[in-house]
C-alpha positions in Angstrom: 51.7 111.3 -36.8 51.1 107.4 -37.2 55.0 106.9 -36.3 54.7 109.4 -33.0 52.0 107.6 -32.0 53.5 103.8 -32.9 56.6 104.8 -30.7 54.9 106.2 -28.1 52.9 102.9 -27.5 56.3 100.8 -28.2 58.0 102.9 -25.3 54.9 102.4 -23.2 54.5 98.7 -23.7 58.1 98.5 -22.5 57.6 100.5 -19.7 54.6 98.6 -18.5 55.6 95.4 -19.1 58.9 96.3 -16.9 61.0 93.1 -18.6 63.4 96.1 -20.3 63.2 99.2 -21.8 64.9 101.2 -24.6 68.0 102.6 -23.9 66.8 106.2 -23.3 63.2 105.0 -21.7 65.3 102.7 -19.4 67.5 106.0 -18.4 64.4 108.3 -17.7 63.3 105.9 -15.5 66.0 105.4 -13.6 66.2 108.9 -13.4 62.4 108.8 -12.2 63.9 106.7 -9.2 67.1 108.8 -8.7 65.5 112.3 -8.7 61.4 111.6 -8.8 60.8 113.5 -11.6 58.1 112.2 -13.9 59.0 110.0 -16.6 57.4 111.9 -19.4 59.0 115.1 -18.2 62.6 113.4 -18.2 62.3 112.3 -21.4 60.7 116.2 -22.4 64.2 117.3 -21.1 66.6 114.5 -22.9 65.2 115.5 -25.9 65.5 118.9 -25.5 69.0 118.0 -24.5 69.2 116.0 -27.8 67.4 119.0 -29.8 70.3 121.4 -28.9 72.9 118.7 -29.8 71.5 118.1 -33.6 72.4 121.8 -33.7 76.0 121.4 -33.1 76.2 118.3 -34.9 74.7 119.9 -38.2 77.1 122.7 -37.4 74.6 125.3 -38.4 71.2 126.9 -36.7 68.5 125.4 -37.9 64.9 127.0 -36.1 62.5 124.9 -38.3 64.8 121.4 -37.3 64.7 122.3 -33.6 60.6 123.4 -33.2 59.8 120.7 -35.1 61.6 118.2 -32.9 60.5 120.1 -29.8 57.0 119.9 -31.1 57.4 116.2 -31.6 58.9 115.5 -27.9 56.2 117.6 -26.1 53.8 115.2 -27.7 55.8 112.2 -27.6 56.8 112.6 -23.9 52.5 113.4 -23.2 51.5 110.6 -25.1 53.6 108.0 -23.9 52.1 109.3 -20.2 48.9 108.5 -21.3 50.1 104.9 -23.1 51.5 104.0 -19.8 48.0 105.0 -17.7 46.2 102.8 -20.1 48.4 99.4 -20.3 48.6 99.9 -16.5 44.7 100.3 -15.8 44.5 97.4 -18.1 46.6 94.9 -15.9 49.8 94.8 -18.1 52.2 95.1 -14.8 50.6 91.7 -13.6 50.7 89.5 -16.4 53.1 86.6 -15.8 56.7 87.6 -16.9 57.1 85.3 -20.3 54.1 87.4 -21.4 55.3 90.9 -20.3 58.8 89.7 -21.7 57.5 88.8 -25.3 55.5 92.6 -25.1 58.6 94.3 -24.0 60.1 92.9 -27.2 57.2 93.5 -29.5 57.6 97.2 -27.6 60.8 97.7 -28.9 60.3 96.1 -32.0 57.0 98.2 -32.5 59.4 102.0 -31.7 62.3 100.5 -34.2 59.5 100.5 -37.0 58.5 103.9 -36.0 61.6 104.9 -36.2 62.6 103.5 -39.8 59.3 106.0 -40.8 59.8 109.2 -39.7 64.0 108.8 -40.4 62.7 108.4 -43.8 60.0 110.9 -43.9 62.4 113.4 -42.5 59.7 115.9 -41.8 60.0 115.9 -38.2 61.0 113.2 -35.6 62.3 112.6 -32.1 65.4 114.3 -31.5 66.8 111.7 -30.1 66.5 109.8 -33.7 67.4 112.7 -35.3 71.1 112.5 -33.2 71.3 109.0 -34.6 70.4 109.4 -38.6 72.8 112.9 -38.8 75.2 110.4 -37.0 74.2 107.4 -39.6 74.4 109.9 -43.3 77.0 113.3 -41.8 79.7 110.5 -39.9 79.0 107.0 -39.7 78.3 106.7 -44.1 74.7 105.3 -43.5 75.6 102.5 -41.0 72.5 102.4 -39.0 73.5 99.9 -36.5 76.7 101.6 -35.5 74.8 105.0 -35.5 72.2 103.4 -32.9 75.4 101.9 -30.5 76.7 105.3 -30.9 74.0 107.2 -29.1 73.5 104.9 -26.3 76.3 105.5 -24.3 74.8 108.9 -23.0 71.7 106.6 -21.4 74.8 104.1 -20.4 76.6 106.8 -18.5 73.0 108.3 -17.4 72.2 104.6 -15.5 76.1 104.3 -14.4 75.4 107.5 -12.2 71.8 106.8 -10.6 72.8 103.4 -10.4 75.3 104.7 -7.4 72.4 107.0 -6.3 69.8 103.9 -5.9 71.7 101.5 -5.9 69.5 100.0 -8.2 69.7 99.4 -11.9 65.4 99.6 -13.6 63.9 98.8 -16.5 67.1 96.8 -18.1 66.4 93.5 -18.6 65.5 91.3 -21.7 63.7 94.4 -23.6 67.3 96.1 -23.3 69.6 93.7 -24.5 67.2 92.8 -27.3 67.3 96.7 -27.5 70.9 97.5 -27.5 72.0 94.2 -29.9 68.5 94.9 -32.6 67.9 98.5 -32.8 70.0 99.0 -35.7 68.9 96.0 -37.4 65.4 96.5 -36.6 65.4 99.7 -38.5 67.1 98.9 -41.5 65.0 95.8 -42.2 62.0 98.4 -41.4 63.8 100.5 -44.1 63.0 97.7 -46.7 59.9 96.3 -45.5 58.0 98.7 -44.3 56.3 101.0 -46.8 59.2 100.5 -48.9 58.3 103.4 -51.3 59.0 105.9 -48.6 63.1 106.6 -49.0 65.6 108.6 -46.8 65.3 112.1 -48.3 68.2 113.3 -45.7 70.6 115.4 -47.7 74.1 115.9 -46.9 74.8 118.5 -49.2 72.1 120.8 -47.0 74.7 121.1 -44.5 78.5 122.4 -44.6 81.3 120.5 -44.3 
């Protein structure tokens, strides 16, 4: 529950401060201006989208793995809503940019570290991270950082297609570069820093070859 709500806030720093997003949060929002749909719903539906993918990529049904991560998204996709309501009504959109640039980075910085949690944890998580750690142990022999560069060329492609729609590229700026070069790294030095008692528990030998 701590690392839902830590990567809500991370997501809705980045949003807010509008210096760069996350890969995924960048691509709702682009889809926000391409379609009009709320952010929080897209990002309901991209993990549902994600949900149904860990299925296939586990290559097996698994009902607990999907509610759980359905559970988690539902909340996730509310709470970063309300994250974003809050920095807004605060004045985070009119800070001067060097300031709103440095919280876009602790932003992403703040989700990496939620992430490195609930990977580890393994309870339940975002879907979305879910793709990336059965990529990271099934495929990729626990290379987070190739893993995280992995799973953002759906967002990539997502952008490339509204971007010809709006003709307008949104939240990708200095929060996504730092985004798309650290993620990886962020998370594996969370790994060791970060309540470093708490260790990956994913098992490959719960799933066939």
């Amino acid at each position: 529950m701590f690392s839902l709500l830590l990567n809500a806030l991370g997501n809705a720093l980045c949003v807010t401060a509008n210096v760069g997003s996350g890969m995924w949060t960048a691509a709702a929002v682009n889809l926000h201006a391409a379609i009009g749909l709320d952010v929080g719903l897209l990002l309901f539906i991209v993990g549902l989208i994600n949900a149904l993918t860990n299925q296939l990529l586990i290559r097996r049904v698994d009902l607990p793995r999907f509610g759980g991560e359905l559970i988690f998204v539902l909340c996730f996709s509310y709470l970063i809503d309300v994250f974003i309501a809050g920095l807004t009504w605060l004045g985070l959109p009119h800070l001067p940019w060097l300031i709103r640039a440095l919280l876009s980075i602790v932003g992403v910085s703040t989700f990496c570290v939620a992430i490195s949690i609930y990977q580890r944890a393994n309870i339940f998580m975002h879907p979305n991270d879910d793709t990336t750690n059965i990529l990271r142990f099934m495929y990729l022999k626990g290379n987070a950082t190739a893993s995280q560069l992995i799973d953002f060329v759906p967002p990539i492609l997502i952008m490339t297609v509204t971007f010809f729609i709006t003709h307008q590229v949104q939240a990708v700026n200095i929060g996504t570069i730092y985004s798309l070069f650290m993620n990886g790294v962020l998370i594996s030095t969370a790994d060791r820093l970060v309540f470093p008692r708490l260790v990956h528990n994913f098992k490959l030998n719960h799933y066939p070859s």
